[in-house]
N, C-alpha and C positions, 0 to 999 in steps of 0.2 A: 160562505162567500166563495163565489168562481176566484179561478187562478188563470192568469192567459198566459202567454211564453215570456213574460221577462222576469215574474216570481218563482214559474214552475220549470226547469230547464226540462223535465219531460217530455213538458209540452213539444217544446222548442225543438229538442232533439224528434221528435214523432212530425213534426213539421219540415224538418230539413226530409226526411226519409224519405214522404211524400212526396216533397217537392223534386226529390231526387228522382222517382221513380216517375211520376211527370215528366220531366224533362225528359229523360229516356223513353217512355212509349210515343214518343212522338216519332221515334222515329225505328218502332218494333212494330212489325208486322204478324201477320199469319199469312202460312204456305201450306196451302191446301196442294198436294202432290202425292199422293199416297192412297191407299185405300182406309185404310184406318182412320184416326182421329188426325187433323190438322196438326202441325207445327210451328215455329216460329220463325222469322228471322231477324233481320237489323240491315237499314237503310247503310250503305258501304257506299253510292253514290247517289245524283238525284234520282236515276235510271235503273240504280242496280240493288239485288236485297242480296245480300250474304248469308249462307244459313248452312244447318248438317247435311253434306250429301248425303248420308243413309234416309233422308225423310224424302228426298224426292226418289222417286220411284218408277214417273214416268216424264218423260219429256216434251209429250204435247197435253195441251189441255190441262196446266197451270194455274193455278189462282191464287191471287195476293190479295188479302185484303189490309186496304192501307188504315193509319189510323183514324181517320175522318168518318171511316165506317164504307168507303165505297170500296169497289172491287177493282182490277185490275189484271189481265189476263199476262203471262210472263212464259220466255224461251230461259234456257238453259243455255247461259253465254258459257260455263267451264267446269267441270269437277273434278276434284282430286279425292279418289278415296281413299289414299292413303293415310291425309290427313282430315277424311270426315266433313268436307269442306265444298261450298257448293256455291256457283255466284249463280242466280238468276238476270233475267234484263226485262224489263219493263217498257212498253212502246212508247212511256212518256214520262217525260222527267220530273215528276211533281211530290218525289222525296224529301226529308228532311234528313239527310247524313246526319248519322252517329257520331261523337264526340269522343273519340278515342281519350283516355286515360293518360295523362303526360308522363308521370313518375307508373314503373313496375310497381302487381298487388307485391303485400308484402302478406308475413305470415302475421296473420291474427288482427288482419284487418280489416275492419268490417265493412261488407257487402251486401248487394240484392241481387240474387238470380230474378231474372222477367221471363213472363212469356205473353204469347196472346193465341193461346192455344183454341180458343171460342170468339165469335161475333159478341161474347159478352163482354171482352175487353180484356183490359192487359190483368195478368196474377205476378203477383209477386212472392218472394222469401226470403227471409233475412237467417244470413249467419256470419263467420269470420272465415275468412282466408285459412285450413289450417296445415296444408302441404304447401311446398313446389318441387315438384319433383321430375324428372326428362337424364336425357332421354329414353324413348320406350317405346318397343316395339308394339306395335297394334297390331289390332286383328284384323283389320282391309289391307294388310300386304304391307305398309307402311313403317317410317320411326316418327315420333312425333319427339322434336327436340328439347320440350318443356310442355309441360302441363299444372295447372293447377286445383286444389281440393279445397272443396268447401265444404263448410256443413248445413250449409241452404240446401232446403228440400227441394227437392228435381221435379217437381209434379210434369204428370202427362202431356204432353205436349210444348214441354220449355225445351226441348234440343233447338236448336239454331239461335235460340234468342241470347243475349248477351246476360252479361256480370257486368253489374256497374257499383262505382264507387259510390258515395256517401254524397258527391257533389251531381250525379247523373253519368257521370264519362265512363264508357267503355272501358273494363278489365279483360275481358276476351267473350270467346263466343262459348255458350257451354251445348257438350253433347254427351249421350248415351250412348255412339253409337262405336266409339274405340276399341272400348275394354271388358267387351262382353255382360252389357248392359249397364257396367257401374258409370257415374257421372262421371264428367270430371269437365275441366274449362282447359280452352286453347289462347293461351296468350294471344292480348290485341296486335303485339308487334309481330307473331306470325300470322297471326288471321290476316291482318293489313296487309301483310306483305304476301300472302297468295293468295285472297284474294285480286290483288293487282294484276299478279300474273294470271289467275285463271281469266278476268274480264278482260285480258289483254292478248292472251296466248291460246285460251281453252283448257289446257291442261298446263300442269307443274312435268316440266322437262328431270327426271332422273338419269342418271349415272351410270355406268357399267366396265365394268374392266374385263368381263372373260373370264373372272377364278372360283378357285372350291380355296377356303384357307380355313387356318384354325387359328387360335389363340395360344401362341409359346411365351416363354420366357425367355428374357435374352438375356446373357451370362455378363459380368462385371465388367468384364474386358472386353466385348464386344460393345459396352455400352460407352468404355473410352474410346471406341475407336470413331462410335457416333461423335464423339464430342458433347453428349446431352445425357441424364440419368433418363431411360426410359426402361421400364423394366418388362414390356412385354412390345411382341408383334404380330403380323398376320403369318405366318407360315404357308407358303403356297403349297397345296395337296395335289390341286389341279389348275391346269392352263387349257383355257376352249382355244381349239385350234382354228388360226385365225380372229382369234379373238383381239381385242384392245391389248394386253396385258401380252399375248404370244407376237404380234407385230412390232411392240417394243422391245422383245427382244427378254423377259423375262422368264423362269423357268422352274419348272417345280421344283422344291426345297429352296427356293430363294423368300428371305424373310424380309415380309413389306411392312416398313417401321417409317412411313413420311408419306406424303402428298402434298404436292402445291408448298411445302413450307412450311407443313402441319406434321406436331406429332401423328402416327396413328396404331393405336395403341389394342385396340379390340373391332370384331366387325360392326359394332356401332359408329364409332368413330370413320369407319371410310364409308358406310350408308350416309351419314350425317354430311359427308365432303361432296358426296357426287350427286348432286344437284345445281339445277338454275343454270349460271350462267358459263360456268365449268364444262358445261355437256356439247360434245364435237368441239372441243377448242384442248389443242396444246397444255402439258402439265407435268411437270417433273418428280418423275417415282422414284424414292427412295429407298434402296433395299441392301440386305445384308446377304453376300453371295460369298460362303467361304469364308465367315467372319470377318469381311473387309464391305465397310458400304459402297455400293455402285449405285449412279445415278441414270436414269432413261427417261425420255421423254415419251410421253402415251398421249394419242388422242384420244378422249374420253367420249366412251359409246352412249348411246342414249337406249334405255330400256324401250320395250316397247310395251 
């Protein structure tokens, strides 16, 4: 005697998956950009498909194919390779936006990598959440502030396409293209939030101050004189003359232990500060000159 979904919760359970993974290719594409095999991406507006910048490779002569099965030719409205991250734009808006994830993945909870790497239609794989890990330097020049691991299998062609939870909604976009081939996913609240600014800006605005530093420790007593336990800073080696950091007034051997009102502790922590909306605008540099903290105000340079 058959069993349907309300005696077999297998069933049930292999029915929610489905319908999860449903609900999600609706709004997963393929990004033919590249010489090789196609890629993936994920509908970010009616107009725009979000996906890995390492898969587009050339900027004219684009192809999206939506998931209805028709085609659709697409520009490059913005990339950031820092963070692997790429918007396209579409000359007509007849997307289904993605459903971003409301609650962050958690560890050990279970997921689908998608993709739609073929006109045969969207692949999927299932596994659990089992890192989150960030910040971390990548290999396109970049920090990526969080990331996360799964043990869903990556097949060929799923970079750009999303992690979704159990109900279809977006956990981020996953790529191959950061950490020197291995996977990994880019949370939806950063992917969301650049790609906004790439479909808005073209490019994610970085940071710059002018310096060479290192990473010191800073002594018991100079950490009461912070007012705060902080037990390391940047140590200034070098100052570009002319630079952000030499026009404040800053000078080698001075120890940069703040930003803006922020610990900053290692040179991750001030790559992770100078970006967005911080860049050409006013910001108060904290540092330790002579065991005594001095404060200076820096206009913050924009890389180029």
């Amino acid at each position: 005697m058959s069993q349907n979904s309300e005696t077999n919760p297998l069933i049930g359970f292999s029915e929610t998956l489905a319908d999860a993974v449903e609900t999600a290719a609706a709004s997963t594409v393929l990004v033919d950009a590249r010489r090789r095999f196609p890629a993936s991406g994920i509908a970010f507006g009616a107009d725009l498909v979000l996906t890995a910048d390492h898969v587009v490779e050339r900027d004219e002569d684009i192809c999206i194919l939506l998931p209805d099965g028709s085609q659709s030719a697409a520009v490059v409205a913005g990339r950031d390779p820092g963070s692997d991250l790429a918007v396209l734009r579409l000359p007509q808006g007849n997307l289904r936006p993605a459903q971003p994830a409301s609650r962050p993945a958690r560890i050990g909870q279970l997921v689908l990598a998608l993709g739609r790497p073929s006109a045969d239609g969207v692949q999927a794989s299932l596994g659990v959440v089992s890192a989150l890990n960030g910040p971390v330097r990548t290999g396109r020049g970049g920090l990526l502030e969080s990331y996360l691991r799964t043990d869903a299998t990556p097949y060929p062609g799923f970079s750009g396409g999303p992690l979704i939870d159990a109900a279809g909604r977006v956990l981020g976009i996953n790529t191959s293209g950061l950490a020197h081939g291995m996977s990994l996913t880019i949370p939806v609240g950063l992917a969301w939030e650049t790609a906004a600014t790439l479909a808005q800006h073209g490019h994610v605005r970085r940071g710059y101050l002018g310096i060479r530093s290192q990473p010191v420790a800073i002594p018991s007593a100079q950490q009461q004189s912070l007012g705060r336990e902080q037990a390391s800073g940047l140590l200034l080696v070098g100052v570009e003359d002319n630079g952000p950091a030499a026009q404040a007034g800053l000078l080698v051997g001075d120890i940069l232990v703040g930003l803006a009102g922020a610990p900053v502790t290692d040179p991750d922590d001030l790559l992770t500060r100078l970006v967005g909306a911080m860049v050409g605008q006013p910001a108060l540099l904290q540092v330790l000159r002579g065991g005594q903290p001095v404060e200076f105000t820096v206009i913050i340079g924009e890389r180029k």
